[in-house]
Structures are given as C-alpha cells and as structure tokens.
N, C-alpha and C positions, 0 to 999 in steps of 0.2 A: 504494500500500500504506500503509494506516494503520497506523504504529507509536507508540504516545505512553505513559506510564505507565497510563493506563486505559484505555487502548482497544487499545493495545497493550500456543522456545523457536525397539569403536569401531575408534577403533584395534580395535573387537571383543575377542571374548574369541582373540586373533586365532592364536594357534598350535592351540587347540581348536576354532574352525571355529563354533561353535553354542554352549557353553557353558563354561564357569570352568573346568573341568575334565576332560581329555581322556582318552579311555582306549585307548588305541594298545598294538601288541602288540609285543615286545622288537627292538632293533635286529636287522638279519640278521648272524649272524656270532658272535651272542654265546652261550656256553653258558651252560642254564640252571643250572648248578650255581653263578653268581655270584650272593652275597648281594643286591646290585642294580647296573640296568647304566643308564646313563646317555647319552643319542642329544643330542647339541650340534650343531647344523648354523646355520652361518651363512647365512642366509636371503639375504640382503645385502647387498653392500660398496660402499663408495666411495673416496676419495682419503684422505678422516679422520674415519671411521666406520665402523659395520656394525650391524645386526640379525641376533637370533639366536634359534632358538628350540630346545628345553631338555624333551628327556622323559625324568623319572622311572619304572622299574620294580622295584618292591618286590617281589623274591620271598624275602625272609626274614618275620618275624612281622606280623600287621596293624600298622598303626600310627594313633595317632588324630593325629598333627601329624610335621611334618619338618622338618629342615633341610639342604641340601646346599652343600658349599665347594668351592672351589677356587680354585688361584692360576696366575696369570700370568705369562708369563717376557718381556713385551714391556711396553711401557707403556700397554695398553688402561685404560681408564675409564667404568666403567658411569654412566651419565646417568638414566636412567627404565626400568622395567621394569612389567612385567602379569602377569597371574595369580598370585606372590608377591613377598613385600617382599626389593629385591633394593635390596643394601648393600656397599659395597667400602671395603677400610680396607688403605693401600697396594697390593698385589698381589693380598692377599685379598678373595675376594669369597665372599659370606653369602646365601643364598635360604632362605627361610624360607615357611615355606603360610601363606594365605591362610585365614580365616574357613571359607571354604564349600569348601577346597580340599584338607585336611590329614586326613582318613580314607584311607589307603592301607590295602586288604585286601592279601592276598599274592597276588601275580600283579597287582596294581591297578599303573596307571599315572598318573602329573599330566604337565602340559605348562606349561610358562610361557616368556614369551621378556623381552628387552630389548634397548634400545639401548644403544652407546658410541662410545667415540672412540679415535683409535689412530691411530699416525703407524710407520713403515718397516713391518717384517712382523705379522700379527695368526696367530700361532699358535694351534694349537688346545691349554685345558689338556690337558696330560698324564695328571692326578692327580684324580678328584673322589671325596667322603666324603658317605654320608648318614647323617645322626644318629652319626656317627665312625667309621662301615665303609666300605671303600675299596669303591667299584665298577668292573665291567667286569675282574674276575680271580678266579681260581680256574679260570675257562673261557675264560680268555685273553682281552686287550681287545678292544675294542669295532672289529670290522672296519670302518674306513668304505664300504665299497664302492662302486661306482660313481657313486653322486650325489651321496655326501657329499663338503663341500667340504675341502679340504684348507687350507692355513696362506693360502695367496694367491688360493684359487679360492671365490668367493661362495655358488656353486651356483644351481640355476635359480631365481631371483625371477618369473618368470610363474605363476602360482596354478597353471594346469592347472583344468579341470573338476573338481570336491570337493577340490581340493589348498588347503593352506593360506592365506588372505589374507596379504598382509604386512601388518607391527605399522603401519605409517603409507604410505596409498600413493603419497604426494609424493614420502616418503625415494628418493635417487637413481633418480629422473625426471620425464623432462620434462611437461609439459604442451599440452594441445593449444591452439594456435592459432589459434580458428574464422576461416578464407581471408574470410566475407562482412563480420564484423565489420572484422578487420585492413583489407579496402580503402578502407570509407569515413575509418577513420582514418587510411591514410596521406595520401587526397584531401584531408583537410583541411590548410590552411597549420601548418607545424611536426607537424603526428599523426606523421610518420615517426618520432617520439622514442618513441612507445611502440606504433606500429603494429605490433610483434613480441610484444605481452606475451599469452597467454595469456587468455582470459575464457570464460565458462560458456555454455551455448547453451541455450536458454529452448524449452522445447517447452511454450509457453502456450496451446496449444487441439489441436483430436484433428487438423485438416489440416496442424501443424505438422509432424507426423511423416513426413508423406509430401513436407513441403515447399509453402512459401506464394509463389503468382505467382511461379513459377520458381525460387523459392530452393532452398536444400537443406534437403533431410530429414534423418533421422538416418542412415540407410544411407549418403547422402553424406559426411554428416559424418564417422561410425566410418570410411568408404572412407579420406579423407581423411585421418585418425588416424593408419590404419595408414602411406601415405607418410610424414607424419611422425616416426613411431615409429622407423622404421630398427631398428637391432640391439636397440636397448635399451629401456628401459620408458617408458610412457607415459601419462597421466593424462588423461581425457575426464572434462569436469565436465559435466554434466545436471541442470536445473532441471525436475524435473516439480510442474508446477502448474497444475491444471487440476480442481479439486476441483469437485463439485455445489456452489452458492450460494457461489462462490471469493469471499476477503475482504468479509464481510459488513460490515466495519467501513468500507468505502471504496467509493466508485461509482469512481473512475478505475481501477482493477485488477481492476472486477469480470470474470466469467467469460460463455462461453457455454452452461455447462451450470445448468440450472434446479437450486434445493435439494433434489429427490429423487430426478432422475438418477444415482443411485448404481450401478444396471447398467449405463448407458451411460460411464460413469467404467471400470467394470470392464471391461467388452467391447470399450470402441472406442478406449479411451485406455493402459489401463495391461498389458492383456494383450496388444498390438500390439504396443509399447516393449519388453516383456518377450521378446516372439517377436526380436525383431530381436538385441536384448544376447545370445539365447539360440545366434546363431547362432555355430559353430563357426570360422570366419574370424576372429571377432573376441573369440575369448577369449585373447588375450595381450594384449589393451586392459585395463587399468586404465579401469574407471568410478565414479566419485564421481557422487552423485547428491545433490543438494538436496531435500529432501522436504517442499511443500508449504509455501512460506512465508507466513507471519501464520495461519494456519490453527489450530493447538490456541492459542498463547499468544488467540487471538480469544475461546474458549471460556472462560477463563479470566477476562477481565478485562471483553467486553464482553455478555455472554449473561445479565446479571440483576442487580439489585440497586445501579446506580450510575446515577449521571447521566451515563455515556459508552454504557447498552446500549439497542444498535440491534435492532429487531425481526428483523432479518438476521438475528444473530448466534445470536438465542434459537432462529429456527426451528431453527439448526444445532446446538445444542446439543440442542434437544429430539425431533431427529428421528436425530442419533447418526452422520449420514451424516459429516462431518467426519472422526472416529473411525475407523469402518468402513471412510473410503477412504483414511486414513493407515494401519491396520494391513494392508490390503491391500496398496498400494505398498508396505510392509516387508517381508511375506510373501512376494510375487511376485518381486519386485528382488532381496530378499535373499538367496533361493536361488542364485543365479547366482554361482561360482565368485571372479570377478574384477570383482563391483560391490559399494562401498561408500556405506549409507546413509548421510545428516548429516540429521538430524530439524531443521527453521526453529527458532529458539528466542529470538524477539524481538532486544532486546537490550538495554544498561540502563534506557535512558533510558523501557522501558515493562515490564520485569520485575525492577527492580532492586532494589525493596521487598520483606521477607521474603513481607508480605502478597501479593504478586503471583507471589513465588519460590516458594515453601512449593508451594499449590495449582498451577502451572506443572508442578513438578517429579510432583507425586501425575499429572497428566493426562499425560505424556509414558511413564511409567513403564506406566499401564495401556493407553495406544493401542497400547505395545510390549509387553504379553500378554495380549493378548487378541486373535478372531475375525482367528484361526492364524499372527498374529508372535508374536517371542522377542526376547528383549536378545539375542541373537545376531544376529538383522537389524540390528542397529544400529549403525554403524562410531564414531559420536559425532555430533556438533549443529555447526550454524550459528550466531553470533552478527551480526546487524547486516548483514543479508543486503538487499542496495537502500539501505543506508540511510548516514547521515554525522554517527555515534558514534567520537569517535577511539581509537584503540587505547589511547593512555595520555595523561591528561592532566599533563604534565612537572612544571606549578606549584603545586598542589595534592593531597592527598591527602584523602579523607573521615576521615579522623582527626586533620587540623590542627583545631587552635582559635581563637579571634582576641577577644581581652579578652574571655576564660572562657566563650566561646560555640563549639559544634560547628559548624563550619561546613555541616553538614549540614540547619544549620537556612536556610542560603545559599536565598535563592527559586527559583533555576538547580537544587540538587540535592534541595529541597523532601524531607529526609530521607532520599534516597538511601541504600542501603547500598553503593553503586557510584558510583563517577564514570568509571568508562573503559568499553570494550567488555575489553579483559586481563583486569583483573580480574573484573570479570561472567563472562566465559569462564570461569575458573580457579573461583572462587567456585562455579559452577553445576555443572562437573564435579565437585565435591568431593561437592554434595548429590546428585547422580545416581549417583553410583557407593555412595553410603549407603542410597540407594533400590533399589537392586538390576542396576544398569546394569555393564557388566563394568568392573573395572579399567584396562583400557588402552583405556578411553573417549578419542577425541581431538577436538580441538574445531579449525573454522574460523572466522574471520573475515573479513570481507567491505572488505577496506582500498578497493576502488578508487574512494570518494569521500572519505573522512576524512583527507584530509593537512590540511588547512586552513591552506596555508603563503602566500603573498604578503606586503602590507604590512601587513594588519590583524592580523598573528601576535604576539600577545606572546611576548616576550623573557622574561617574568620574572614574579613573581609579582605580585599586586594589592596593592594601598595596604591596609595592616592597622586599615584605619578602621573597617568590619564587614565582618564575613561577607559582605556583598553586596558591596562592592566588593573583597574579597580574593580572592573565585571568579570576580566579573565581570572582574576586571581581569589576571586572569592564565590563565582558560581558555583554549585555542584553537582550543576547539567554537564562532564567532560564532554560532552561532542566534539566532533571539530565545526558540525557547524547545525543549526537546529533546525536545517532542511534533512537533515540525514534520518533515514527510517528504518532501515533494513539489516536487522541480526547486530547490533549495537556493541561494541568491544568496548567493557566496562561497566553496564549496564549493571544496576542489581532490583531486585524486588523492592517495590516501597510499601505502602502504606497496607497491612492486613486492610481486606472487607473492612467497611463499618459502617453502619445505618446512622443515617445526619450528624455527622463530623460538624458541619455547619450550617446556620443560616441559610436556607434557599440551596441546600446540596442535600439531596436526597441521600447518597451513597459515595463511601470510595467500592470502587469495583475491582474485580479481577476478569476483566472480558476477556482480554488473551489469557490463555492458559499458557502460565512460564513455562519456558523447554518447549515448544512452539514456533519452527522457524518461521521469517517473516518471507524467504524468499530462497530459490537455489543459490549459492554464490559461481555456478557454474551454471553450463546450460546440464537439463535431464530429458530426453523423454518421456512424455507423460499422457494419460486420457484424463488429465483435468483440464485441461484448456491456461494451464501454467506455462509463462512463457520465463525469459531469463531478462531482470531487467540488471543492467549496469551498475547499479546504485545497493547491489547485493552482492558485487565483485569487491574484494579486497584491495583489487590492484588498478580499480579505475579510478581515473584525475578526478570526476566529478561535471557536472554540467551545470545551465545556468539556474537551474531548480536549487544546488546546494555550493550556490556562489562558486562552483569551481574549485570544491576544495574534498581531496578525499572522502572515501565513503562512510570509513570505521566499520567497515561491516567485518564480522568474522570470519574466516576460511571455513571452508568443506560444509557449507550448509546443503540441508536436505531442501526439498522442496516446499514452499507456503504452507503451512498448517500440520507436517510431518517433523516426529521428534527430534530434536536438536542439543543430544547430551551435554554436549562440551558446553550450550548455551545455559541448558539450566545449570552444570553446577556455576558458571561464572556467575550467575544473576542472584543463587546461593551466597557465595562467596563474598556479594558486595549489598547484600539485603542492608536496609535502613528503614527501618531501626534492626539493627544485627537481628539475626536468627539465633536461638539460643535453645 
C-alpha cells in the first residue's frame, strides 16, 4: 500500500441510528399531560464508566433551540458527548442542541447520548429541566419498565436488529482474536508475548470469504467470535478491500479484480459479506469494518495534476468505480444492526497538508451521500491503517520554532500541519464533523507497527542547531523518509489495542497483523493479482512519492499479507512500550 504525502482518509449519529436527530415516540408509562418527559437509559456500564443515551419529548410549544439539566447525587463525570454540546460544572450537567438539532415541534423528539466516568453507585438523575420546566410530572415520572436500567443495571448493550448502535463499540468489550493469526505468533520464538492480542482479519479477495487452502472464512471466523464472546460483548474487526483497480498507486497491494469490475465487486464480494453479517446467529457480534484502505485518499492526491499521478489512479477516478464501490460497502454494511463502518483515511504523513486535507475531507463527505449511503453508514475513519506513523511524537511539536524558524519548515515534516497520526486523527475529525459527518464521529488508529522503541529511540529532543537536526534528532519515526511504506527496517509494535485512549478516538487498533509483509521485496509469481512494487526493494533510490530517498524496506520479503518472520521478531525487538 502506497501511503506518502502525494500519493498518498461514527461513533455514528449513534442513539438516532441514521441521522443527528431522532424522532422516537414518548417513554411507556408517561402521561401525556407532562410538559416534556425525558427516557435516560444507560446503554452501558463498566467498572468506571458508562454510556448513555438521552430522548427528549417536547409536548408543550414548538421550540427553535433547547437546553436540558440535570444533577447528580454520585460522582459521575461527563467526558465526551454526541448529538448536543454536553457540559458539567460540578454535579450539574448542561445539554444544549446542536446546529441541525434544536427545532422541537410539539410532540417532536431529539436523542443524544454521552460518555462518563463514575466510581461506587451510578444513579439515575432524579430531577431533569428543559429550557427550566421540570419533566416527566404532572402525569407522574417516567416508568422505567422493564428494560430500562436501573442505578447498577446497564441494560442490554447488544444492538438487537434496528436497535440502537453503541456511542463507541470497543467501550466494554473484548475483541476478537483471529485463532490462525495468534498460532503462527505464538510459533515464533518469544510471539507468546502478544500471541493473545487481538488483530483485524483481511478479507483481501472474493475466495477469502469462503476461506483460502483450508483457512477460514468469515462464517469460521464470526463461529469463532461467538466462543469467544461468552456472556459479554464483542468486537470482530473486518478489513474489506477488495475494490475494482485496488491501490492504483502500488503494484504490491494491487487486487484481483480489473478497474471496471464494479458488479463483480457488488455481486460476489460485498453482497456475500453482507449475507453472512446478515445472519441472525451473529447479530450480538459487534463488527467494525475497515473500509477500503488507500482507496479515496488515492483519488485525491494521485489521479491528476502532480508528479506522483499514476495512470491507475486517473482511470479510477474517471470511471467513479472507487466511489461507487465505497458508497456501496457503506450502504450495504451499514444497514446491519451491529456493524460499524471506519472509512481508510490515509494518514499524516500523506494527508497532513491542508492542500491534501481540505479536498480529502470534500471526497469522503460525498462517497458518504451519494449512490444510497448517508453519514449514518458511517461509524468514523481509520488513520494509519498498514502503516508506521506514530501516534504522538513526545519531542516535538509542529508549532516549536528553532532561531525564529517553524520547524515545519524541518525537510522530515516538509510543512506538515501534523506530525503525529493523534493529532491528524483529532485535526481530521474536527473538519469532518464541519462537513456534515455526525458529531460522535470516532476515529481509529492502527498502532501495531509505530512503537518505534529499541536503541535507536530518542530520549529527548534534537540539538537546537536547525530545524533539521531538532526534528531529526529527536523524532522517533526512524524512517528515512514518511512517504516510505513497505516492510519498515526498524519498525517495532506500539501501542496494545485499547478502547478510547482519547477524546473522539474510538480505539488504538491492530488492523495489520505484525509479521504480515506489506509487499515482495523481489518480484514472485503469484494468482493474487500481486505485483512487485519498487518501494518494497531494499536497493531502490526511491521516487518522487518518497522524495527520492531510499526505501528502508527489509530484504527477502514474502509476498503482501504472507508471513514475514525476520519482520515480526524485529517489530518484537523494538515494541514500545517494551514487550515484557
């Protein structure tokens, strides 16, 4: 996969199901003579936390904006919320509409949910006020009846067929642990150290589905899930990619389906996936799907007008199929109950530039409405998916200076408005959710190659001699250069899984499974439709993709998605935070 600055993008709107704003009819139990009644069910719970989500019913005068309060008699703390701007100031907490969310007719209802934190009992308020009218009396309060949770009872967190998604579906639970990846890492000398951790299962051609020389399929997989799963929730991550003229920007990733196989995309690849997630057994599975990585950011940076566009890329842009089979896979996926989409979304080091951001953002926005998706298909985006961008670089910031120069003028961040994949993350959700993408958009990361720890890790920042040696000397991205993608010499694992690390990040992930080549470093013959690209040779100069400057790639690599020992122990060997 080619990722470079020019050649190489929720949470949903997630208690409304489909858009910002839900219209649901009044809780059971309440009379309608209350001026409004107010349905809080904690979606949720864990050891110290919970998700919740929050419908308003206005039955006194229209209204063109709202506010609703209420306080707490425990010590919860609201962290992040969706659908309105939700604020807590000691006890009290403040919800406020949103833009597109704040016309309540009478009888009209809104939905919004958030997250918090909370240590011994997490009560339910008492007491809530819209625009300063108490609800849920006159006709007595608000029955919970049988589903609704009580002060220590969560309530069911499986979606149910049309039932509501949860705000984040990492939040309290596990994740799957594909059995064929975990054995060959424990085979290898020390893998036992992380042959338990979770990673994404690649369904990179149409026979994957059914399972390749004996492997398993999806049906094995989801089988497998469910053993997994036991009582409680469970996350299956799913990489579907397998587009018509897949990464036109890279021969070692390309695909087996030709650039205008766009029915065969529909018929034999994505309506097949779709039949299976569709089946009844496996809708208490939580599925996260990866959708289509390098694919639009391609569209964007390699498809015209620079000296990184591949004739690939143009056909795909000019023939729309790209488009057409990402709003597809939104459409079809999205409907299903308990799957959540994450749209590819490069990652800094080739969408970091407003130049590259801006038009990114406008192409994400219309693959998601248009030819029958919605921002509702959309759970949030992947950052740095295959790839070894770190999450935060500790020694620098793009806004240090160094004798009155930006370091951004640094050769490594070449005007970057990003230096990490976080912020890029956080940065890109802000312009997505201004474009029309729902507020409790959530983002992932793809940590399981960016630890970049062993002896070559700087401790500290660079010598303040210039910008070049203040960024070179204290990153602890080694590349030679942050266009480079393919088999990484140095590279180590970073950050374990972990469900909301931060604010508006759903997950770190492990979408590539280490020990995973990215590419032949020679040519192979092969019936995947893998070719040899350059930029996975050891001994090539480099082109204008990776400023012309070596590859770093490893020797004697296997083919794209075929085990890579030498790779994973090195990625072992430089884990950050150390393997122990």
């Amino acid at each position: 996969m080619s990722r470079t600055k020019t050649s190489l993008l929720a949470a949903l709107a997630l208690v409304s199901g489909t858009s910002a704003a839900a219209l649901v009819s009044a809780p059971a139990g309440v009379a309608a003579a209350a001026p409004c009644t107010v349905d809080y069910k904690v979606q949720n719970q864990w050891d110290t936390g919970f998700t919740t989500a929050v419908t308003i019913t206005n039955n006194g005068s229209a209204k063109s904006g709202w506010t609703l309060k209420w306080s707490y008699a425990g010590n919860q703390r609201v962290s992040n919320g969706w659908n309105a701007k939700v604020s807590q100031s000691g006890s009290s907490v403040t919800a406020a509409n949103e833009s597109y969310n704040g016309t309540l007719p009478t009888g009209g209802s809104a939905s919004f949910g958030f997250q918090a934190s909370y240590s011994g009992s997490n009560a339910v308020p008492a007491t809530f006020t819209l625009d300063g009218v108490t609800c849920n009396v006159d006709g007595g309060p608000t029955d919970p009846g049988p589903t609704d949770p009580g002060p220590t009872d969560p309530g069911p967190t499986d979606p149910g067929p049309g039932g509501p998604k949860a705000a984040n579906p990492y939040v309290g639970a596990k994740v799957y642990v594909n059995p064929e990846w975990s054995a060959k890492a424990a085979a290898e000398p020390g893998g036992s150290r992380i042959s338990d951790q979770p990673t994404a299962v690649w369904l990179d051609r149409i026979a994957a589905i059914g399972g390749v020389n004996g492997g398993m399929g999806l049906r094995a997989h989801l089988d497998e899930a469910l053993k997994q799963k036991g009582s409680g929730e469970l996350v299956v991550q799913l990489v579907i990619y397998d587009l018509p003229g897949r990464d036109c920007a890279a021969l070692a990733s390309n695909g087996e389906l030709g650039p205008n196989d766009l029915d065969k995309y529909k018929s034999q690849y994505i309506d097949p996936i779709t039949s299976i997630l569709s089946d009844a057994k496996y809708a208490g599975l939580r599925i996260a799907t990866v959708i289509e990585p390098d694919s639009l950011p391609n569209l964007v940076t390699n498809a015209g007008g620079t000296n990184t566009t591949t004739d690939a890329c143009v056909t795909m842009k000019s023939n729309g199929n790209y488009e057409k089979g990402v709003s597809y896979a939104l459409d079809k996926l999205g409907a299903l109950a308990n799957v959540y989409n994450y749209i590819d979304a490069g990652h800094h080091g080739w969408l970091g530039w407003d130049s590259n951001l801006g038009p990114s953002v406008q192409e994400f926005y219309k693959v998601a409405t248009t030819n029958g998706a919605s921002v509702g298909d959309v759970a949030g985006f992947i950052v740095n998916t295959a790839n070894y961008s770190p999450v935060k670089e500790p020694n620098f910031k793009v806004t240090d200076t160094v004798n009155g120069q930006t370091v951004r003028q640094a050769k490594w961040l070449d005007w970057n408005q990003y230096g990490d994949e976080q912020s890029f993350a956080l940065g890109l959700r802000d312009k997505l959710v201004a474009a029309g993408f729902d507020s409790g958009l959530g983002m992932l990361i793809d940590t399981s190659r960016n630890g970049w720890g062993g002896s070559a890790r700087p401790t500290g920042p660079g010598p303040m001699t210039s910008v070049d040696d203040y960024v070179n000397g204290g990153r602890i991205d080694r590349r030679l250069h942050a266009g480079n993608w393919c088999n990484q010499s140095g590279a180590g694992i970073g950050q374990r899984p972990t469900a909301a690390p931060a604010t508006g990040v759903d997950a770190y992930v492990w979408v590539k499974p280490p020990g995973e080549s990215d590419g032949n470093s020679a040519a192979v013959p092969n019936d995947e439709g893998k070719g040899f690209d350059r930029m996975c040779d050891p001994t090539y100069g480099g082109n204008a993709r990776n400023g012309n400057n070596p590859t770093g790639a490893l020797p004697n690599a296997p083919l794209a998605g075929h085990w890579f020992p030498a790779q994973f122990q090195q990625l072992m060997q430089n884990a950050y935070p150390p393997l122990s």
